[in-house]
C-alpha positions as CSV (number, residue, x, y, z in Angstrom):
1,X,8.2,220.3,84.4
2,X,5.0,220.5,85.0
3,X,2.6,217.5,85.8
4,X,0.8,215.5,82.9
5,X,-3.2,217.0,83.5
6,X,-4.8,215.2,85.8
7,X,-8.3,214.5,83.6
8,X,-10.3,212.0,82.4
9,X,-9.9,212.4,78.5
10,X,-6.2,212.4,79.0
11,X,-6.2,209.3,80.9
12,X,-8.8,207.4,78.8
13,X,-5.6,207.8,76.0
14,X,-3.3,207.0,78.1
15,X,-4.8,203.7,78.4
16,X,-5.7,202.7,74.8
17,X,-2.4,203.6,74.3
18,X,-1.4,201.0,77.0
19,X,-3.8,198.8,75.8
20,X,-2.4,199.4,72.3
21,X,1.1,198.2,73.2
22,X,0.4,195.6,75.3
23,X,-2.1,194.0,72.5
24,X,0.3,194.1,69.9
25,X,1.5,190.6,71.0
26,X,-1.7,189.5,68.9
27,X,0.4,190.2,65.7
28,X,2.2,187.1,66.3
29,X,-1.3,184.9,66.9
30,X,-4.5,186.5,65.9
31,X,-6.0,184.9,69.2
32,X,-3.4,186.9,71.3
33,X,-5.2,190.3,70.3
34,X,-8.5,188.5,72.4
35,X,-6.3,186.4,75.7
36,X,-3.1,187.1,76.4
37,X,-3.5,190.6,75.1
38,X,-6.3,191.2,77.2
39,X,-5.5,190.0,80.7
40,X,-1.9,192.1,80.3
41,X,-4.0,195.4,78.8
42,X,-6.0,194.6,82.1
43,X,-2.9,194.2,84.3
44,X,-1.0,197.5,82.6
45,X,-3.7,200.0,83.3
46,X,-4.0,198.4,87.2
47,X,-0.2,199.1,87.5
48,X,0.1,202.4,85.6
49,X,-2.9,204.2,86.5
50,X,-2.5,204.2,90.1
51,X,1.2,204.9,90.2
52,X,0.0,208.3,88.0
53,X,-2.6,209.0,90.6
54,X,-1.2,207.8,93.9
55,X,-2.4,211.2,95.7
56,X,-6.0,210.6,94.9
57,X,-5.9,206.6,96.0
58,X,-8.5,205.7,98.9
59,X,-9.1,202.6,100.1
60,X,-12.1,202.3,97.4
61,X,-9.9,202.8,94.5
62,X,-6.4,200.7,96.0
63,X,-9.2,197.7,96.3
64,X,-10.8,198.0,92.7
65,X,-7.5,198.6,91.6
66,X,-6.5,195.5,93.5
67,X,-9.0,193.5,92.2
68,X,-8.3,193.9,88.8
69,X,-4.3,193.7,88.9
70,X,-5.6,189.9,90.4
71,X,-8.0,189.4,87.9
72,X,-5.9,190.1,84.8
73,X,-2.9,188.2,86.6
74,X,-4.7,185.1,87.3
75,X,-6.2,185.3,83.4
76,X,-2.8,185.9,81.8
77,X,-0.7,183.0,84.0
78,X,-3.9,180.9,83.0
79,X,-3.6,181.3,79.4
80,X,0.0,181.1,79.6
81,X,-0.2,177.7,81.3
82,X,-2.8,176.9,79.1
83,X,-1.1,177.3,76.0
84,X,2.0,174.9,77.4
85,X,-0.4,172.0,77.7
86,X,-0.2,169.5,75.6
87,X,-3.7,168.9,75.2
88,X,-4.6,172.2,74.0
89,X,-2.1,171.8,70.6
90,X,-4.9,170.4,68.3
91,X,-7.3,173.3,69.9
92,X,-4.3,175.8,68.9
93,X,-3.9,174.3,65.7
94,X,-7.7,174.7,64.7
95,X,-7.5,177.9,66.0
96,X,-4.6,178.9,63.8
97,X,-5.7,177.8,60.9
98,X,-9.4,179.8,61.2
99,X,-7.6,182.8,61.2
100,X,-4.5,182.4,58.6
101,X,-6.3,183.7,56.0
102,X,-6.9,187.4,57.5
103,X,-5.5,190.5,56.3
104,X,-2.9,192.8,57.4
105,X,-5.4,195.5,57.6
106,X,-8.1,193.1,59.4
107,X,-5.5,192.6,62.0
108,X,-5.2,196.2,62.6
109,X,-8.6,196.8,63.2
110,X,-9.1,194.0,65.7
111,X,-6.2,195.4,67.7
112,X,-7.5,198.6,67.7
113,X,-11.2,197.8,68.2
114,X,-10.2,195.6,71.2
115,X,-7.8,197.9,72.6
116,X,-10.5,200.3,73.2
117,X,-12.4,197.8,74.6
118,X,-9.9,197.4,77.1
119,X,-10.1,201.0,78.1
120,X,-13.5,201.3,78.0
121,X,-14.0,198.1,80.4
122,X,-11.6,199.9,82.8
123,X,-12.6,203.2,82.5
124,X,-15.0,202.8,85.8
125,X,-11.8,202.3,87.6
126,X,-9.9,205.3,86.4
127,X,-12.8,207.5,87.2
128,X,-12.9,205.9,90.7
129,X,-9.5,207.0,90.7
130,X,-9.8,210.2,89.4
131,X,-12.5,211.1,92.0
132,X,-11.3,210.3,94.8
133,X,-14.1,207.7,95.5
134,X,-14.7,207.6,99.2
135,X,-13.1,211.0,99.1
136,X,-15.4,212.7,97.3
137,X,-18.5,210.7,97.3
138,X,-19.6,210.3,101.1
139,X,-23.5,210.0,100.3
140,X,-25.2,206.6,101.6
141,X,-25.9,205.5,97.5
142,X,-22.0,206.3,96.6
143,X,-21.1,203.7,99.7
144,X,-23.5,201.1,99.0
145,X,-22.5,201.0,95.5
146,X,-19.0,201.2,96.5
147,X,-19.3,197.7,98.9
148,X,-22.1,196.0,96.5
149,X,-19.7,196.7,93.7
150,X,-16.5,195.8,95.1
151,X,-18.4,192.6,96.8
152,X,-19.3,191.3,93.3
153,X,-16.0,192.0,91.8
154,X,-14.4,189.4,94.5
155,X,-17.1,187.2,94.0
156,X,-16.8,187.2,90.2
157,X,-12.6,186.4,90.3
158,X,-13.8,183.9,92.8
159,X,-16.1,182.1,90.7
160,X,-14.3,182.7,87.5
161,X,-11.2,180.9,89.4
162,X,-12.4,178.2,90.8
163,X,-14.6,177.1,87.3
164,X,-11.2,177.6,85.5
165,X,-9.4,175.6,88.3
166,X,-12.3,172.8,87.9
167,X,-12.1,172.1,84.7
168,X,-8.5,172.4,83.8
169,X,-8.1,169.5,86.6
170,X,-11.6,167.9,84.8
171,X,-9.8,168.0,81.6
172,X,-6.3,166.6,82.7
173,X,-8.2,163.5,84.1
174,X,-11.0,162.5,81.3
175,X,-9.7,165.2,78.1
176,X,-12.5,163.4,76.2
177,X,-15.8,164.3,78.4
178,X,-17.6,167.5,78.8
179,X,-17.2,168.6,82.5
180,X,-20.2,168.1,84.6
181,X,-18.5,168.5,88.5
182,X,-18.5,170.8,91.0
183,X,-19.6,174.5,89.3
184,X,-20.6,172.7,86.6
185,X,-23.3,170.8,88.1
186,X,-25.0,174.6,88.9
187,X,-24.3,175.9,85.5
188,X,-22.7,174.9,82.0
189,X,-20.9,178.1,81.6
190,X,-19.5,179.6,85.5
191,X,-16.4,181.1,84.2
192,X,-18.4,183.1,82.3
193,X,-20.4,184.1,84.7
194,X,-18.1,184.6,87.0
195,X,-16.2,187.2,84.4
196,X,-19.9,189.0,83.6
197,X,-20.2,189.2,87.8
198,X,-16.8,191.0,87.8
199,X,-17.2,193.4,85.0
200,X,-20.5,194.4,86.4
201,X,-19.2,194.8,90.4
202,X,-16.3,197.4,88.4
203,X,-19.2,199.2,86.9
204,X,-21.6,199.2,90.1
205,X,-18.4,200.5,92.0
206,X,-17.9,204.0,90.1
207,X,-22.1,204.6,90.2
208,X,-21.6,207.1,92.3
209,X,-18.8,209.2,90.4
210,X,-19.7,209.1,87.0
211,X,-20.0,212.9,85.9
212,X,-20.6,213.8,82.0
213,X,-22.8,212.0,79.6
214,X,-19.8,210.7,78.4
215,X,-18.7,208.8,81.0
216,X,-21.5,206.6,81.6
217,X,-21.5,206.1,77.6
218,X,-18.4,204.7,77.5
219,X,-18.3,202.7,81.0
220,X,-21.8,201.0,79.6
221,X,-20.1,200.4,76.2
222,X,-17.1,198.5,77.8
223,X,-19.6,196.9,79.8
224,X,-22.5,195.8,77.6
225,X,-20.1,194.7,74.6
226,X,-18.4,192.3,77.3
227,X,-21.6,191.0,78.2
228,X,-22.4,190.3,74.0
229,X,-19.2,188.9,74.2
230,X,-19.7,186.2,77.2
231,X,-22.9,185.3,75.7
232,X,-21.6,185.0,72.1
233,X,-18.9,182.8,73.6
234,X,-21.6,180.4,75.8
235,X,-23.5,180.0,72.3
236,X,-20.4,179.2,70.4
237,X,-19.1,176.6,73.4
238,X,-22.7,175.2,73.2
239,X,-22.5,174.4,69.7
240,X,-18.9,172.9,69.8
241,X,-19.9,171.0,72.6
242,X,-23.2,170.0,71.2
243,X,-20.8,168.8,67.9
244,X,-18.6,166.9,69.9
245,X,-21.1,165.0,72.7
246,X,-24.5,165.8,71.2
247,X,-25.1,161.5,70.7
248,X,-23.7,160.5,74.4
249,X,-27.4,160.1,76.4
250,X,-25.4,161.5,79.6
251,X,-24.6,164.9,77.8
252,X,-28.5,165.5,76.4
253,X,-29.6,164.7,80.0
254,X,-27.2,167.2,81.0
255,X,-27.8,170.3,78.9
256,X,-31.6,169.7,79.6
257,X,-31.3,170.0,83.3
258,X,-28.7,172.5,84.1
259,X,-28.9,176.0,82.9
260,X,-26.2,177.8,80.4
261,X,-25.4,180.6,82.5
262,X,-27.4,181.5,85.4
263,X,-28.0,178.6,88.0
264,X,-32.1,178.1,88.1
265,X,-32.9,180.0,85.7
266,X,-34.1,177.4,83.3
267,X,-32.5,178.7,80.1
268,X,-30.7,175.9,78.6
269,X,-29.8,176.6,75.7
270,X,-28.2,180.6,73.5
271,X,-29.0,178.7,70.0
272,X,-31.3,181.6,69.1
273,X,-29.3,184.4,70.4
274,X,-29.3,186.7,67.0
275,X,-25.6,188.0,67.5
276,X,-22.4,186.3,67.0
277,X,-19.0,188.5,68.0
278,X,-16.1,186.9,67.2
């Protein structure tokens, strides 16, 4: 028999399809389609995309593939510990009653709109993959976009990790206060940073493979509808926040002084941003 063909079309279904199975989970919780359902879409394509193309793996591709087999591990055992805790019940509960109301077919089409998200967001890996990165690619841009690329990646699970680690220990201690230590102190929003930095190093690693039009279009999709994603979800977490502690003196001291998303860059606050993605 021969071998499934080794192209990029074929493999960007492949993972939709993966994507498309794993997501299904959000059929039993809306939310699922957007957490759970995404670090395990993540995690499949890591696992099944280099066993498919384990010939063409270089040490370019096993690390990007690496990274994000870590990356969607750490966020699914996160939200899966997250979910057990018993301070995040009422959260749940709100949570499940804001989306009780939506259709059958409105399900369907956030599962499938996010499960080609999910391919889209890793399709710089699979053409990585594909190529042969290092392989293929030898010139002095290809490299430097390979280390800059895989550099930020690292740094973005980093920083997404520790914020996550800081505030779930924050949170355990004082449930009723905004957290303002450690990564906070730098920047209100770090785990979102830290997940725009990662996204971005995937990207900037494939630079130097990307071939038909195509292939930039939908790498740049994945990428730029994260990014409107993050943000959406730093305006929405001010505005709860900004419900919930707006009156404490401590809390208007601190969203005046410490920047949303990027440390000194003094933009404080996403209230204006025009688009909302839910």
């Amino acid at each position: 028999m021969d071998p499934a063909p080794a192209t990029p079309l074929f493999y960007m279904g492949l993972n939709l399809v993966l994507a498309l199975v794993v997501s299904a989970v959000g059929f039993t919780r809306v939310v699922y389609f957007v957490s759970i359902g995404y670090a395990f879409s993540i995690v499949a394509m890591s696992l099944v995309d280099p066993a498919l193309l384990w010939g063409a793996l270089t040490w370019v591709s096993a690390l990007q593939c690496g990274l994000m087999l870590l990356w969607g591990l750490r966020l699914g055992v996160f939200l899966v510990r997250r979910e057990l805790r018993p301070s995040y019940r009422a959260y749940r509960q709100s949570t499940d009653e804001s989306t009780a109301k939506l259709s059958w077919p409105m399900r369907g089409g956030i599962w499938l709109g996010v499960s080609l998200l999910y391919a889209l967001m890793f399709s710089p890996c699979l053409f990585v993959l594909l190529s042969g990165a290092g392989a293929s690619t030898s010139t002095v841009t290809a490299t430097v976009s390979e280390l800059v690329g895989l550099g930020l990646m690292a740094g973005g699970l980093l920083l997404e990790t520790v914020a996550d680690g800081q505030k779930s220990a924050f949170k355990t201690r004082a449930p009723d206060r905004f957290c303002d230590t450690g990564l906070y102190r730098w920047v209100r929003c770090p785990n979102y940073l830290g997940e725009i930095t990662f996204w971005v190093g995937a990207w900037v690693v494939a630079l130097g493979v990307y071939g038909p039009a195509w292939q930039w279009i939908a790498s740049l999709t994945g990428l730029v509808v994260l990014v409107m994603i993050m943000l959406s979800s730093a305006r929405r977490l001010e505005t709860t926040q900004g419900e919930r502690y707006g009156e404490l003196p401590e809390y208007q001291e601190y969203v005046r002084t410490v920047p949303v998303l990027l440390p000194f860059v003094p933009l404080y606050t996403l209230k204006r941003l025009p688009l909302e993605l839910r």
